[in-house]
N, C-alpha and C positions, 0 to 999 in steps of 0.2 A: 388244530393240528393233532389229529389222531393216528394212532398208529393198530396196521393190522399185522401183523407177521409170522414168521415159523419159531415155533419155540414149545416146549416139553414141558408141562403141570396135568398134575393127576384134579381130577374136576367130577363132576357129575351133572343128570341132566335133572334140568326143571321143566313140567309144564303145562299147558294152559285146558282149554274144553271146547272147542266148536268142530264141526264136522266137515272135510274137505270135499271136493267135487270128487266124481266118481272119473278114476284115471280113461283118458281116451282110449277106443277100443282102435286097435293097430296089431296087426301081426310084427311092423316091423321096429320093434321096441328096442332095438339099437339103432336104429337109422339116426343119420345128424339131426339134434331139437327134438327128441324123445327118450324118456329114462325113465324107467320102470315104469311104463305105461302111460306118462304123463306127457302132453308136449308143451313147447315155448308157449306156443298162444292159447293154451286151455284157462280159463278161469279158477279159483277155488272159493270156495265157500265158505273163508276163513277171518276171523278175527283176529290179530296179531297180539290188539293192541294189551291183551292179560295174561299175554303167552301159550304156548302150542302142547296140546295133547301127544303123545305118542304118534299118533295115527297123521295129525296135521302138520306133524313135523316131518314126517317120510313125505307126504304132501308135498311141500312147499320148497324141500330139499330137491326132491325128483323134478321138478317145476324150475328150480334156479337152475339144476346141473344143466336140464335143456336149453335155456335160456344162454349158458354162458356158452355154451359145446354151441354152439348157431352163431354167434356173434364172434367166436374166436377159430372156427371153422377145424377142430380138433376133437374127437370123438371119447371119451370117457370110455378107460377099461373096466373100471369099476365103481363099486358107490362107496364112499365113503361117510362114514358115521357123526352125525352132527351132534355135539353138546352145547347146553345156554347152560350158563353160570352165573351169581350174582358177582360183581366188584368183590362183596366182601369172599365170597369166598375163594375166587380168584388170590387175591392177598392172601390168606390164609394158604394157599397152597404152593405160595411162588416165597422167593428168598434171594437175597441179593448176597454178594459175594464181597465180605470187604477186609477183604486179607491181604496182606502185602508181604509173602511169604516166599517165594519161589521168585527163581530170575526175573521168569517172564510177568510176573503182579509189578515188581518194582520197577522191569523197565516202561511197562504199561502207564505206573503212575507218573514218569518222568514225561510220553509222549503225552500225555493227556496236561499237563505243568507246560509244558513249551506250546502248547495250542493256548496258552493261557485260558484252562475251561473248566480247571477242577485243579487247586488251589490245594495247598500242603495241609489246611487246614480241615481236609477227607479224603476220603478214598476213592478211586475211582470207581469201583466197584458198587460201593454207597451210594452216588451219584447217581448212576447210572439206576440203580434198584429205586429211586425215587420218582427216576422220569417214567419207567415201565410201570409202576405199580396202579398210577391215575389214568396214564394216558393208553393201553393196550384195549382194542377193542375185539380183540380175535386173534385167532393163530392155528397154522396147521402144522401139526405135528409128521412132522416123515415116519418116525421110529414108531409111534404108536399107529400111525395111518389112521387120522380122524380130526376135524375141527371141534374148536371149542370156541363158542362165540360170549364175549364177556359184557354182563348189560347192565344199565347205571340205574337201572328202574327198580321200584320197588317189587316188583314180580317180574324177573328178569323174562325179557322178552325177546324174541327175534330181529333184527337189524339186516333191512334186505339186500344194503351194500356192503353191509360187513360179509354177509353171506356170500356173496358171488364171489366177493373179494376173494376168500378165502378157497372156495370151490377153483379158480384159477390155480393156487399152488396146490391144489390138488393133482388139478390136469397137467400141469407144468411136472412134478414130480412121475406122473404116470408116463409122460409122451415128451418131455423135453427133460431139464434138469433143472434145479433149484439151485446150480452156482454157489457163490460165495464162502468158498471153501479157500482162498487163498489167505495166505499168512501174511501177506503186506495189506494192511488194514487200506489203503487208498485205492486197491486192486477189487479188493471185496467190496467195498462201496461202491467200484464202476459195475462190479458182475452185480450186487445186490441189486443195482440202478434197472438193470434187463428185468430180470423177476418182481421186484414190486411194481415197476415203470408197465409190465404187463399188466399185471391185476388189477393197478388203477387205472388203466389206459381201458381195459376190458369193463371196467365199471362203471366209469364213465359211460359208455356206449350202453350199457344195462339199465344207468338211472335217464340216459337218453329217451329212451323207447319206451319208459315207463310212463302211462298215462296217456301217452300220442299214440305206440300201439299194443302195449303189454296193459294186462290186468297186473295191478303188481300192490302186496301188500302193502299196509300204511308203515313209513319208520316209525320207530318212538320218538317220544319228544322228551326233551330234557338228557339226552344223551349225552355225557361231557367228563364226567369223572374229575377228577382232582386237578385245579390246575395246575403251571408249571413255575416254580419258584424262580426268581428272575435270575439269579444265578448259575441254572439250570439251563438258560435259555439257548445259550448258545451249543450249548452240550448237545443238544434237543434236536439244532438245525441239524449238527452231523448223521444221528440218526435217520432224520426225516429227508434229507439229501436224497437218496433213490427215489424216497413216493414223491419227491416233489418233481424231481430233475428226471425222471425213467421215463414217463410216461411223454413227454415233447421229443424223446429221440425215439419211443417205440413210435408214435404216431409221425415221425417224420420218414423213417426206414418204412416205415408202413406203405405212407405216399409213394414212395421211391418205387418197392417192388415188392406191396402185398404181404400176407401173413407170413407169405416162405421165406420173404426177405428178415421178417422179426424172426422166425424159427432158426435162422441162422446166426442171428444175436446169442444167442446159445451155444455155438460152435465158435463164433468169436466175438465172445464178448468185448466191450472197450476195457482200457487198461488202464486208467485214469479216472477220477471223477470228475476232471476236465472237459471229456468227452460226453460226458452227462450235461454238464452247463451248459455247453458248447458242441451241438449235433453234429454242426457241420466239420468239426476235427474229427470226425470217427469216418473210417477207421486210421486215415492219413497219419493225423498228427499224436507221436507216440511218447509217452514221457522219456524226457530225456536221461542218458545216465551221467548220474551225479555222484563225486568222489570225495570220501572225508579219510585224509589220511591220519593216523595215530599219530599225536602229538604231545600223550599226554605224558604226565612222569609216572612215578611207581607208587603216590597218592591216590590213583586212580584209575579202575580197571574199567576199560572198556567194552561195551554189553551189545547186543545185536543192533543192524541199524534196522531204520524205519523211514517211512515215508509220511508224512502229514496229505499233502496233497491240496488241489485248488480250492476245493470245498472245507475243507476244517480251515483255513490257512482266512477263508473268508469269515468263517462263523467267528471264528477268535479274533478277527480287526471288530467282526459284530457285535460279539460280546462286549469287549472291552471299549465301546462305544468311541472307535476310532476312526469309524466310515458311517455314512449317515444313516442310522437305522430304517428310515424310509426305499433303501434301495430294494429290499426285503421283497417287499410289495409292489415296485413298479414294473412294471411292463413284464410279466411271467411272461414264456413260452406257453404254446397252445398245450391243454390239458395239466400245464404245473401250476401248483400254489405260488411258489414263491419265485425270483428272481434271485440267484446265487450271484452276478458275477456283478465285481465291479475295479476300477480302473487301479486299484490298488492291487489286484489277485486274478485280473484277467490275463497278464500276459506271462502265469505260470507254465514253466515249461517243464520244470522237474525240481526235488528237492530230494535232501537226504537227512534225516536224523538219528544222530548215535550217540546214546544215554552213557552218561561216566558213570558207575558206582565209586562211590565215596571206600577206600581199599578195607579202612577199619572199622566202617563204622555199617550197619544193618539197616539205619534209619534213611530212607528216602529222602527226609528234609536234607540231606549231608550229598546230595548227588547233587551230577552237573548235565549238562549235555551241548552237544555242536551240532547248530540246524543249520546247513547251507541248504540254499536255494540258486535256482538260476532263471531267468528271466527270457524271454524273447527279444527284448527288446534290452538298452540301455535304458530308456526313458522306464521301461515297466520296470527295473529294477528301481529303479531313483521314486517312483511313486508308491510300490511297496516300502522300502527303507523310510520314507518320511511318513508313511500311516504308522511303523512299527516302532518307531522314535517319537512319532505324538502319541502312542498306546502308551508308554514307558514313562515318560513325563507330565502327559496331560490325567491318563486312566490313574495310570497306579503313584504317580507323585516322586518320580524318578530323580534321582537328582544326576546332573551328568558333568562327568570328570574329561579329563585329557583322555585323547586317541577312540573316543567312541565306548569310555567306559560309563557306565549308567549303574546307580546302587538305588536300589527301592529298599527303602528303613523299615516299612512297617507293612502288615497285612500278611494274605495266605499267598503271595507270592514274592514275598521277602526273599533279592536276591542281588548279585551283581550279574550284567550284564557286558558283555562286549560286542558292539553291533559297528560293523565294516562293508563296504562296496567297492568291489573291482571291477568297472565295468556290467556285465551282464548277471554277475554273482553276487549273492547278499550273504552274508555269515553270521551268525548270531550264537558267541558263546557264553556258556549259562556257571555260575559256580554260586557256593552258597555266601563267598568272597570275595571282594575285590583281590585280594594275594594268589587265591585259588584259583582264577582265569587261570592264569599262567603255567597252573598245575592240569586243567582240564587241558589244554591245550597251548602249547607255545609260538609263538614265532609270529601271530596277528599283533 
């Protein structure tokens, strides 16, 4: 589970010494599968494996763009600029954010508390800086307009799926748009789902052709970076949720009605990351709206809502090993790693969450929050509620009182619980005490 993505660090280039093929001779050097001289099917004269000279890096860059501009049938307004960097210096130029300063950090840390995925005991920020630092294998920068590709080798070297990878959000930002600009985090994760769901969809088809009818360099070996500390794991999935879940709805929309039909994933994206798990709800089946009225007293000011959504709502039954980890891996979609959905989190229809801040106190541990959910079905609600009652008692060692109250004594999610079902609706309210339910919210 690697990750490629869009993201800003100042980097520089490394590189190697062999001499590339001489670019095809064409007058027509913008035609579709030709870029700076070079086409899809040209060979080069290149060793990868110690890394790329100046010369063999414009090479093999002009050589992928054609490559990727032919298989995605969209034509490259420009080149943009390729850098190799080692891990270490990667890290040295990257920084994680672990401040819980400003509205928006602490009600961040409470959504990320009720996904049960990052624990009082850090930051979310921290967290999160942990899983980027081992696992980022590339990124395209919009703002600076140029890839930087990050490599695990001791002479950082070229990665020819990292490369294409990244050449897509290039093209995607020149000729479509790179999405994921919305503020409801489960909205960004359906639009991110388009954009990386292309570049892996589009690479796919690149490591396809490689060897049956492309010349295509060697990858490196030992490629992997740091692994992912199992506490992270789940953190990990919501990340990795688009590259996994994007790429079986672009290749399904594909079937349906061709590139223009994906080009228009762009114009309308899904709105859910439901619709990522689940292709055949897009674009019909639309999250539902979901209402948390204010209930609380003057102990407690209530902060923006949010939405968790199908996909985190899974990773955190996954994490807290309350659905059988093996689902993970069974039966993916065509083109995805993993398998999101399962009978606990499949018949999400919509959810809402709205973080309390604690009135006097600055400390995130002192907050609360109210996650309702609604369900499709009665029965899906009754099989969420009983995985989120065995997470509660079985994961974290819950002990449970009258009317659905639940107090967890010990650990980084030390809390009282109040967990209720109405029918089609689940509620789940959070305080850091049993007394303080009633202050986060009254009347359950």
């Amino acid at each position: 589970m690697r990750l490629r993505l869009l993201a800003v660090v100042c980097c520089l280039v490394l590189a190697g010494c062999a001499a590339p093929a001489a670019p095809s001779p064409t007058p027509e050097a913008d035609r579709l599968g030709v870029e700076n001289g070079y086409a899809a099917t040209d060979s080069l004269a290149v060793d990868a494996s110690d890394g790329l000279n100046e010369t063999e890096l414009d090479a093999v860059v002009a050589r992928t763009m054609a490559r990727v501009e032919l298989i995605r049938g969209l034509e490259f307004e420009r080149t943009v600029p390729v850098e190799v960097i080692s891990r270490e210096e990667f890290l040295n130029g990257s920084s994680s954010d672990t401040t819980v300063d400003s509205p928006f950090e602490r009600a961040r840390e409470q959504r990320y508390e009720a996904a049960m995925l990052v624990g009082e005991n850090r930051t979310v920020g921290g967290a999160f800086g942990e899983i980027y630092g081992g696992s980022v294998l590339g990124y395209y920068s919009p703002s600076a307009d140029r890839i930087v590709l990050v490599s695990d080798s001791e002479t950082p070297t070229v990665d020819r799926a990292t490369l294409a990878h990244e050449l897509v959000h290039a093209l995607q930002d020149q000729r479509l748009s790179l999405l994921g600009g919305a503020a409801n985090p489960d909205v960004r994760m359906a639009e991110t789902g388009v954009v990386e769901g292309d570049a892996n969809y589009v690479e796919a088809q690149y490591e396809e052709r490689c060897g049956a009818e492309w010349d295509c360099i060697n990858r490196p070996s030992g490629e992997g970076g740091a692994s992912i500390a199992d506490e992270n794991l789940g953190l990990y999935l919501t990340v990795y949720a688009p590259y996994s879940e994007g790429p079986t709805l672009v290749h399904r929309v594909r079937q349906r009605g061709g590139w223009a039909a994906v080009n228009e994933l762009y114009v309308r994206p899904p709105e859910s990351s439901e619709q990522l798990i689940h292709p055949s709800d897009y674009p019909r089946d639309r999250p539902a709206r979901v209402v948390v009225p204010d209930r609380s007293t003057a102990e407690f000011d209530r902060a923006g809502a949010t939405r968790l959504g199908e996909a985190t709502l899974f990773a955190m039954l996954w994490q807290q090993r309350a659905i059988d980890r093996g689902t993970l891996s069974r039966d993916p979609g065509p083109y995805s790693a993993y398998n999101y959905s399962h009978p606990a989190t499949a018949g999400w229809e919509g959810d809402k969450l709205v973080p309390y801040f604690d009135a006097d106190s600055d400390d995130p541990v002192a907050d609360g929050y109210v996650l309702k959910t609604r369900w499709e079905t009665e029965r899906d609600a009754r099989h969420f509620v009983r995985a989120y009652r065995g997470l509660l008692t079985e994961s974290l060692n819950a002990t449970a009182g009258n009317e659905g109250v639940y107090r967890v004594e010990n650990g980084s999610f030390e809390d009282a619980f109040r967990v209720t079902r109405e029918g089609r609706t689940v509620r789940i309210v959070n305080a850091p005490t049993v007394d303080a339910l009633d202050e986060v919210r009254r009347g359950d």
